[in-house]
PDB file of N, CA, C and O in Angstrom:
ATOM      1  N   UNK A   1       3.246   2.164   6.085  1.00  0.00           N
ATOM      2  CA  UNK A   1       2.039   1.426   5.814  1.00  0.00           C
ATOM      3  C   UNK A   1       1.197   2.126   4.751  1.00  0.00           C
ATOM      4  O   UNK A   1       0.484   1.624   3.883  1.00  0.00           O
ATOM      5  N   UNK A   2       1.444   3.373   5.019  1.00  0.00           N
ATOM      6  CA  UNK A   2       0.253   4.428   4.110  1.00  0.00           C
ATOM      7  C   UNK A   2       0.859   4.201   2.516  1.00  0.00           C
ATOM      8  O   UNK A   2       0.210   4.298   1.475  1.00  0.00           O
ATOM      9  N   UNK A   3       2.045   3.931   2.639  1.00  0.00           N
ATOM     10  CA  UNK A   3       2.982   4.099   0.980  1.00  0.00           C
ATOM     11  C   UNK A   3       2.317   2.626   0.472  1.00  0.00           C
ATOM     12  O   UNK A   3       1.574   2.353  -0.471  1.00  0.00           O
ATOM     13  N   UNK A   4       2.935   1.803   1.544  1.00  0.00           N
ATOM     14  CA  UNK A   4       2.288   0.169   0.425  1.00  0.00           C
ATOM     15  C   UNK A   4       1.234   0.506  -0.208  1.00  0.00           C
ATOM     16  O   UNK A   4       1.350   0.802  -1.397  1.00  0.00           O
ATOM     17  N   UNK A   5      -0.347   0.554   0.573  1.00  0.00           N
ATOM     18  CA  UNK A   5      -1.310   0.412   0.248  1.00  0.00           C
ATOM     19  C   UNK A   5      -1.626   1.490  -0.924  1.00  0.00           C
ATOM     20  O   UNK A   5      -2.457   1.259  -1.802  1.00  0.00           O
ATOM     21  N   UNK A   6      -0.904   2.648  -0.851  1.00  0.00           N
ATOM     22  CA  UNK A   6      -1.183   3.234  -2.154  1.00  0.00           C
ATOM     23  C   UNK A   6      -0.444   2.481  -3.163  1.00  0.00           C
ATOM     24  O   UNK A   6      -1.001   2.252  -4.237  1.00  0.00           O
ATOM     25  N   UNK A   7       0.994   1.983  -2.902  1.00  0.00           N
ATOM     26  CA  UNK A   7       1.532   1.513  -3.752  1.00  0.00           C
ATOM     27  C   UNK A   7       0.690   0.207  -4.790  1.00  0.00           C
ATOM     28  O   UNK A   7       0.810  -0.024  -5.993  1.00  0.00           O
ATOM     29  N   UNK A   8      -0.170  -0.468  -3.724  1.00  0.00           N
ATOM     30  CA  UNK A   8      -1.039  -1.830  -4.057  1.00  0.00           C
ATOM     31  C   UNK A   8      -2.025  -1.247  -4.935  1.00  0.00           C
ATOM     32  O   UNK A   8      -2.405  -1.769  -5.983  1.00  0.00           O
ATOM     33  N   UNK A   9      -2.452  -0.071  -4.437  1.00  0.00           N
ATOM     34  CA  UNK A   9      -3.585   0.105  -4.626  1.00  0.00           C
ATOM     35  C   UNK A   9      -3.625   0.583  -6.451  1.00  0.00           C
ATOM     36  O   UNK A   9      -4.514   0.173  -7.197  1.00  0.00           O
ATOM     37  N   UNK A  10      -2.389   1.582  -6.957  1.00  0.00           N
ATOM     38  CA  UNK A  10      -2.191   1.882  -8.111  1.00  0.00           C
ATOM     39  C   UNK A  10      -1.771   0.968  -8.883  1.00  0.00           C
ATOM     40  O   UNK A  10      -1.822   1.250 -10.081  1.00  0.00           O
ATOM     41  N   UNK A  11      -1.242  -0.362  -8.521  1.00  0.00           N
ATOM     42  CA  UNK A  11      -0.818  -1.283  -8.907  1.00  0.00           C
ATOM     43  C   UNK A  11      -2.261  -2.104  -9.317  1.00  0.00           C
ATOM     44  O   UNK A  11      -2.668  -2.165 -10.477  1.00  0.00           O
ATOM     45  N   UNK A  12      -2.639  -2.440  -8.685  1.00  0.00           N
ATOM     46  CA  UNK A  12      -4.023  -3.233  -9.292  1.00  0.00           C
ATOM     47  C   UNK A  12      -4.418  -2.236  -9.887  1.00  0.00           C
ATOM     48  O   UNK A  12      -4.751  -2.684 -10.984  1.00  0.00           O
ATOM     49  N   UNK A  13      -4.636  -0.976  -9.889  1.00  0.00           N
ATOM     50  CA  UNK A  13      -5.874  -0.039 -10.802  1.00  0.00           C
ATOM     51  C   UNK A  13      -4.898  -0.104 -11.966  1.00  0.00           C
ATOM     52  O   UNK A  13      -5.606   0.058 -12.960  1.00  0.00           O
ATOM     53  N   UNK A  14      -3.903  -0.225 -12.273  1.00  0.00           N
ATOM     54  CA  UNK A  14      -3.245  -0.074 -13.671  1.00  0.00           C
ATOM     55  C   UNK A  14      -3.097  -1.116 -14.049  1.00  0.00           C
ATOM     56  O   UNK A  14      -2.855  -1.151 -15.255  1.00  0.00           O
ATOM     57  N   UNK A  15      -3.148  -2.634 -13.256  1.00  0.00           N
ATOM     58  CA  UNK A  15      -3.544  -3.957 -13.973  1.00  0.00           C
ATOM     59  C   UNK A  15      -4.992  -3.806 -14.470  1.00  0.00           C
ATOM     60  O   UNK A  15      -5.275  -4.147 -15.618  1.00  0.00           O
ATOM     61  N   UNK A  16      -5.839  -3.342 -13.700  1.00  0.00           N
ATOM     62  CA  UNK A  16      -7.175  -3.831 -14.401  1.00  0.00           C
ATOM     63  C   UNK A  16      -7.347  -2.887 -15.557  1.00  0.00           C
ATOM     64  O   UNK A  16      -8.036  -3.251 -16.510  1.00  0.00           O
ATOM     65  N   UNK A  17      -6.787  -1.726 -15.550  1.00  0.00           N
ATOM     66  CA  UNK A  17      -6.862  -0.676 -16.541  1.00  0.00           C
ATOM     67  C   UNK A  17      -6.472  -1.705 -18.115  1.00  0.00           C
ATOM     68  O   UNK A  17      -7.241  -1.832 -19.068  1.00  0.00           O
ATOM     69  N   UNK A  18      -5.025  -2.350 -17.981  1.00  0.00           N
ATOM     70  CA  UNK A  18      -4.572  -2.681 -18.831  1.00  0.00           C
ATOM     71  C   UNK A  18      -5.076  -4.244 -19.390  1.00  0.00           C
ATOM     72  O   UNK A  18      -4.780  -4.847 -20.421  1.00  0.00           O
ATOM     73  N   UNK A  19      -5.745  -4.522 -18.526  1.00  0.00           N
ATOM     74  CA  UNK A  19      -6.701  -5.829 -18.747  1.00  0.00           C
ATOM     75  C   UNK A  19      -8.034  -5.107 -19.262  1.00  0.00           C
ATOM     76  O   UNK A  19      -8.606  -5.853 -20.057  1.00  0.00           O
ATOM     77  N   UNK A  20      -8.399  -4.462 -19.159  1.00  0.00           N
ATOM     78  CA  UNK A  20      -9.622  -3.649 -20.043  1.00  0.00           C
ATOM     79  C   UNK A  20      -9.384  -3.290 -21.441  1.00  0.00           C
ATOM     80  O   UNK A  20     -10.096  -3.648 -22.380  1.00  0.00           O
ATOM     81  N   UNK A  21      -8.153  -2.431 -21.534  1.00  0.00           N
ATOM     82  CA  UNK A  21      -7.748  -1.985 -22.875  1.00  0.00           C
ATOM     83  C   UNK A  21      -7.362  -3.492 -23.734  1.00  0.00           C
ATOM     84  O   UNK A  21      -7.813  -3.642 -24.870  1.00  0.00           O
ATOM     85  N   UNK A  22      -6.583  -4.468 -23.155  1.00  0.00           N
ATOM     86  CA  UNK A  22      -6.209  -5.652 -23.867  1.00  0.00           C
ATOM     87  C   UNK A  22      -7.092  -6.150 -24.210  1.00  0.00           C
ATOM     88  O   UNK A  22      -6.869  -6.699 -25.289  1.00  0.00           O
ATOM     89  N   UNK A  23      -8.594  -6.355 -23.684  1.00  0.00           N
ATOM     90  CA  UNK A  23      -9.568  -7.307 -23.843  1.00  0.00           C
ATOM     91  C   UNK A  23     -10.236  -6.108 -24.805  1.00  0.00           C
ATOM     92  O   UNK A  23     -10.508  -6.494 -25.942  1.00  0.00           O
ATOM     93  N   UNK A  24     -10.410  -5.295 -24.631  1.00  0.00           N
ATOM     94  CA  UNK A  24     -11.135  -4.243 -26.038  1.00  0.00           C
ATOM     95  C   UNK A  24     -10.198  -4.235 -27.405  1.00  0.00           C
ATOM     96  O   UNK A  24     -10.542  -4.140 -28.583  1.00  0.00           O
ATOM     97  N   UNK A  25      -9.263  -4.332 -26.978  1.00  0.00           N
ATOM     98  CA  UNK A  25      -7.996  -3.863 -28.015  1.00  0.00           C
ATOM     99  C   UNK A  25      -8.121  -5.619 -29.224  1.00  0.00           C
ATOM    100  O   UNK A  25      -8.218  -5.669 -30.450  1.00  0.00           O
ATOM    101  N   UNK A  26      -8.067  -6.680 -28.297  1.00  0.00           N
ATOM    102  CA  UNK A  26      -8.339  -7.677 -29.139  1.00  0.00           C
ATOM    103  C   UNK A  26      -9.165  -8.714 -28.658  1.00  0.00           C
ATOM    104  O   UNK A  26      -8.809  -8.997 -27.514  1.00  0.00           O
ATOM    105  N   UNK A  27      -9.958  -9.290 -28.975  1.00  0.00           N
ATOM    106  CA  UNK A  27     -11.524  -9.881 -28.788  1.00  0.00           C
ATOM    107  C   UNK A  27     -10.957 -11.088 -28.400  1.00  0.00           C
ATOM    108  O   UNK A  27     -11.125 -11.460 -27.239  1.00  0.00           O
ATOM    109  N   UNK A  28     -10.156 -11.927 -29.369  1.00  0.00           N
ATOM    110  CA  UNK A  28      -9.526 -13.328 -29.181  1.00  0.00           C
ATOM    111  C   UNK A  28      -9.104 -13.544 -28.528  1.00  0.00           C
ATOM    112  O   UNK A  28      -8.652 -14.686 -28.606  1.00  0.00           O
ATOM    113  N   UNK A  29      -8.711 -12.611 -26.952  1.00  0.00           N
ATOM    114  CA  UNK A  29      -8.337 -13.028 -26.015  1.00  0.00           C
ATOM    115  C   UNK A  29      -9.421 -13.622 -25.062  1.00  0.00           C
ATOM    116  O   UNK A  29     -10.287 -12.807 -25.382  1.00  0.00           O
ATOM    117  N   UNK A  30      -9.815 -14.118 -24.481  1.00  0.00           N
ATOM    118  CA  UNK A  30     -10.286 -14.465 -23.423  1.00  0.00           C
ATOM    119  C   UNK A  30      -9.809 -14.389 -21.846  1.00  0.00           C
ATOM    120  O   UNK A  30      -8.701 -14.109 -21.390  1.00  0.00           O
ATOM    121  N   UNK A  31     -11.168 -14.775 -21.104  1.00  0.00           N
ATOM    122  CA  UNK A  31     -10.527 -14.617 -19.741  1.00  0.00           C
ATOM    123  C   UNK A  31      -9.912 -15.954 -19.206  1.00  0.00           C
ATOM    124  O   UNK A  31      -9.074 -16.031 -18.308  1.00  0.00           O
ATOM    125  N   UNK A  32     -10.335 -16.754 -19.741  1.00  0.00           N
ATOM    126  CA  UNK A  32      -9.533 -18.272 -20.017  1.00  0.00           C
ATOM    127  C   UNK A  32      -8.231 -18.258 -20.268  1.00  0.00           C
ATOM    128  O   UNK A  32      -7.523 -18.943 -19.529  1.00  0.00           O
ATOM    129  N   UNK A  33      -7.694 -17.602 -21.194  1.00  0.00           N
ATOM    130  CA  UNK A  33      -6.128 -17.122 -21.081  1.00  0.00           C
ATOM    131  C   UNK A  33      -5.590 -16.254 -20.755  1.00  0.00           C
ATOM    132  O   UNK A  33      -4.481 -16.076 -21.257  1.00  0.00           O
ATOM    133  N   UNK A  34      -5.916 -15.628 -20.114  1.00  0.00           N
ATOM    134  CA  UNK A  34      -5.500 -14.619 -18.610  1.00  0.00           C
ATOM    135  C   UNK A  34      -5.511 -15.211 -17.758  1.00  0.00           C
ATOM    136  O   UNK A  34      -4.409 -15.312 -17.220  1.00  0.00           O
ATOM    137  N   UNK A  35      -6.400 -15.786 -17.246  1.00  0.00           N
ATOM    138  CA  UNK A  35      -5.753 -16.722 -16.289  1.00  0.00           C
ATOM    139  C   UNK A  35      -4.980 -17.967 -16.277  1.00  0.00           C
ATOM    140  O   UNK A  35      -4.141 -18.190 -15.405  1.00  0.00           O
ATOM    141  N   UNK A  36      -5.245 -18.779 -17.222  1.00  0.00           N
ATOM    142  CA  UNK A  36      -3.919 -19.363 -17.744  1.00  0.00           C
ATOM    143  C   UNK A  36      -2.331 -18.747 -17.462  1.00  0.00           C
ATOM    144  O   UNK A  36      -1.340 -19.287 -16.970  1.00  0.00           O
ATOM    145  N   UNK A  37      -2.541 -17.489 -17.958  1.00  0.00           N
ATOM    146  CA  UNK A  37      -1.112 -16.692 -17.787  1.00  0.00           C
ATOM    147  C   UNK A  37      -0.802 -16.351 -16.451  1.00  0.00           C
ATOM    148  O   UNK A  37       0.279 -16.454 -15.870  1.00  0.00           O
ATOM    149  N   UNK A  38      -2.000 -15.887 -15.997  1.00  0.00           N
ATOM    150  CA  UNK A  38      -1.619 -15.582 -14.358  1.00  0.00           C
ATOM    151  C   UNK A  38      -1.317 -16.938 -13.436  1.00  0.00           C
ATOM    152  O   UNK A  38      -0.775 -16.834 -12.335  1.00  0.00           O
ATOM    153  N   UNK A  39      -1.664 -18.039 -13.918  1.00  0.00           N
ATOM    154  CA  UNK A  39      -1.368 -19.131 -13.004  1.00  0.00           C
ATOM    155  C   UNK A  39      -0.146 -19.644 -13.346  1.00  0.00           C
ATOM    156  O   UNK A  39       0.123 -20.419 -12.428  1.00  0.00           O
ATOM    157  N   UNK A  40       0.950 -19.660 -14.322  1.00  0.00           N
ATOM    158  CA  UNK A  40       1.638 -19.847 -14.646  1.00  0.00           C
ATOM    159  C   UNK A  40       2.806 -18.823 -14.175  1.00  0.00           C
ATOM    160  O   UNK A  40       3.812 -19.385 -13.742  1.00  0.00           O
ATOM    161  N   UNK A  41       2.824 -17.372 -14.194  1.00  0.00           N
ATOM    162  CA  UNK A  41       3.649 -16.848 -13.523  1.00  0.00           C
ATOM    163  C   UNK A  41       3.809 -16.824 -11.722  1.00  0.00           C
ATOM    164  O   UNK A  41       4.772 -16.785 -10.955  1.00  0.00           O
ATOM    165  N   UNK A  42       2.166 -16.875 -11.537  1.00  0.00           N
ATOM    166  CA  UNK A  42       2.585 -17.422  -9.688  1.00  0.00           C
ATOM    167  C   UNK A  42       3.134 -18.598  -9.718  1.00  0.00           C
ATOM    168  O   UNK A  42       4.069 -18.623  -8.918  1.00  0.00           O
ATOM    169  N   UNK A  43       2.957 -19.855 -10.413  1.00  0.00           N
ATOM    170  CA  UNK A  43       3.959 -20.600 -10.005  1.00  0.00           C
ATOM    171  C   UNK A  43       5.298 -20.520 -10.065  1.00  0.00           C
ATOM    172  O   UNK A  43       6.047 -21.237  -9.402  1.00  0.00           O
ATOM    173  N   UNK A  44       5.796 -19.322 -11.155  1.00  0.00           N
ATOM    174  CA  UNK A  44       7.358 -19.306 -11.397  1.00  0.00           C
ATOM    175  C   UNK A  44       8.002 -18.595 -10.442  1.00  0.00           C
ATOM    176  O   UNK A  44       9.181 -18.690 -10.101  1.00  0.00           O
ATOM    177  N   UNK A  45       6.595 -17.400  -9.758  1.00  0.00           N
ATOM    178  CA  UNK A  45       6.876 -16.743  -8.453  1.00  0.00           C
ATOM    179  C   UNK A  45       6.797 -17.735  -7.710  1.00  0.00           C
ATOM    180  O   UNK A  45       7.852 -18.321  -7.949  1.00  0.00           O
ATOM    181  N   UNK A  46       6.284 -18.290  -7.006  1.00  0.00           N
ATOM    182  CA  UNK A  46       6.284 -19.149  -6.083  1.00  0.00           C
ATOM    183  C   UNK A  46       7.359 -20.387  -6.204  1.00  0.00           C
ATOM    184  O   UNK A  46       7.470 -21.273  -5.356  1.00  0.00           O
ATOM    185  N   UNK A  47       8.103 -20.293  -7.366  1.00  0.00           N
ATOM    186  CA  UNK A  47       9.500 -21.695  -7.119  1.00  0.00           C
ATOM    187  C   UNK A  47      10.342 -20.221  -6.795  1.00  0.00           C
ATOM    188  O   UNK A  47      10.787 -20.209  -5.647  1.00  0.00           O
ATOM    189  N   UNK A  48      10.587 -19.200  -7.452  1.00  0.00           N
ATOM    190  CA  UNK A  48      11.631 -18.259  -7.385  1.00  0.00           C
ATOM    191  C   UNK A  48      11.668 -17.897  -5.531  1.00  0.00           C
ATOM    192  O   UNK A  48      12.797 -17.964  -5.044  1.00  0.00           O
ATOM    193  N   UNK A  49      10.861 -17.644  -4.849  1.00  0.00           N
ATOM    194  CA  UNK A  49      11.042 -17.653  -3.867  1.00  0.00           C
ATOM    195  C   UNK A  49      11.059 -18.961  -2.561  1.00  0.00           C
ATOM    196  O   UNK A  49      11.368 -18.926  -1.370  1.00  0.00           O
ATOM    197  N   UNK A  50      10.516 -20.170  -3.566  1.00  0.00           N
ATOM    198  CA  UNK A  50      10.499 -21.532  -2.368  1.00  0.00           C
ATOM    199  C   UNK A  50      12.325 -21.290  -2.120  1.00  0.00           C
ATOM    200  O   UNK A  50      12.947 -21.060  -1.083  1.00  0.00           O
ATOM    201  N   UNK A  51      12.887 -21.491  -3.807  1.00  0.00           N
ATOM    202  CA  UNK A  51      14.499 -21.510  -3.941  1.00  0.00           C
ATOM    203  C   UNK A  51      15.107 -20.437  -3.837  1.00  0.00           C
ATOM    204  O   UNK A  51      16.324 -20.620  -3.867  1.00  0.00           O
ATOM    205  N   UNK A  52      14.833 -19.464  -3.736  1.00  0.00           N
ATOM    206  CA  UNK A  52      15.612 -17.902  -3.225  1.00  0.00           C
ATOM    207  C   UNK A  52      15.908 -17.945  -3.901  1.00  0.00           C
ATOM    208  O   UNK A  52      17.124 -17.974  -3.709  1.00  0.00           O
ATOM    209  N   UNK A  53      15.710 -17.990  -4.961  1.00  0.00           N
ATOM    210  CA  UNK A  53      16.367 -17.667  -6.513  1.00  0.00           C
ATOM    211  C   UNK A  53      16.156 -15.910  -6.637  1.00  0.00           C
ATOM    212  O   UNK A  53      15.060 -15.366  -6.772  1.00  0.00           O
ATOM    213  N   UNK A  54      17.425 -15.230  -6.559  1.00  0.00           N
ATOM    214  CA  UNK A  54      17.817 -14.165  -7.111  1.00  0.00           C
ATOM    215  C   UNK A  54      18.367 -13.802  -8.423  1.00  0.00           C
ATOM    216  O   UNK A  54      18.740 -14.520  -9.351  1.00  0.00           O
ATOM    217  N   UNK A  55      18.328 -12.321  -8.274  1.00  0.00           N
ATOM    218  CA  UNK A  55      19.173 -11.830 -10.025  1.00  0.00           C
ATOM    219  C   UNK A  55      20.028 -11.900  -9.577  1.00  0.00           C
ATOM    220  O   UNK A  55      20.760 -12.310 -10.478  1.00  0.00           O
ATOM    221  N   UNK A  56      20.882 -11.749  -8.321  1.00  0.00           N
ATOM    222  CA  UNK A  56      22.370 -11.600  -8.291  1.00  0.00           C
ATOM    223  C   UNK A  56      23.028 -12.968  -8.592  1.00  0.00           C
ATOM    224  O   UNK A  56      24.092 -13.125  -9.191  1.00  0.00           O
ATOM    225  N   UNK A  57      21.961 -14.255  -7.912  1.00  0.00           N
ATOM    226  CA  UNK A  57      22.266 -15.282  -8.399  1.00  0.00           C
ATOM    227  C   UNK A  57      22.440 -15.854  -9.655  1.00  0.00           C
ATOM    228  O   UNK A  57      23.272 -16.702  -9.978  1.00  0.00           O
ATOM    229  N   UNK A  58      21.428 -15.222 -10.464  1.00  0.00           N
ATOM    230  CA  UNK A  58      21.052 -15.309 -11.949  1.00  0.00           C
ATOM    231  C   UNK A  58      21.764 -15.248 -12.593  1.00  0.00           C
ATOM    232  O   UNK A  58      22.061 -16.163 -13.361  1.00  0.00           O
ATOM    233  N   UNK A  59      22.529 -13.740 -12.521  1.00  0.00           N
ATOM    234  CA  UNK A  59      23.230 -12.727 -13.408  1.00  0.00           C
ATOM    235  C   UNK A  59      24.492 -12.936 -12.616  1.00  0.00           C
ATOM    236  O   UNK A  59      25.340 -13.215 -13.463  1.00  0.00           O
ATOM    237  N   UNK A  60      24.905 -12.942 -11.736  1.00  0.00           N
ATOM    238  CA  UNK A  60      26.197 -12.872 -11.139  1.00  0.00           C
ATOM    239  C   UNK A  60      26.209 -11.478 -10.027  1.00  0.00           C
ATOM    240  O   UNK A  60      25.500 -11.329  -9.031  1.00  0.00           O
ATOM    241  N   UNK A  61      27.075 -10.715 -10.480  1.00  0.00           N
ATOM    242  CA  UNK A  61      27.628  -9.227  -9.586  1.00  0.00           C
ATOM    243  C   UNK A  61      26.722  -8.970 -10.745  1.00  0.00           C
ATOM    244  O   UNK A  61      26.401  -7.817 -11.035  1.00  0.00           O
TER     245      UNK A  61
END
């Protein structure tokens, strides 16, 4: 239990880290298309697991 939550926990601090530097690094981004992007990959997460879609399936062996 103690490993996840660190695991979560460095995991979001190095998303928001890298969502800080991206949004300083170039202005023309917005938070309008960040989330755009983020709603678009939970849905590809969310079919990949409705369909158990794996890499072994993907890729083969």
């Amino acid at each position: 239990m103690k490993h996840e939550l660190t695991t979560l926990a460095v995991t979001l601090g190095l998303t928001g880290a890298a969502t800080y530097l991206l949004f300083r690094a170039n202005p023309a981004i917005n938070a309008d298309s960040l989330v755009g992007f983020g709603v678009i990959l939970m849905l590809l997460a969310m079919a990949a697991v409705e369909y158990r879609i794996t890499w072994k399936k993907l890729f083969g062996r």
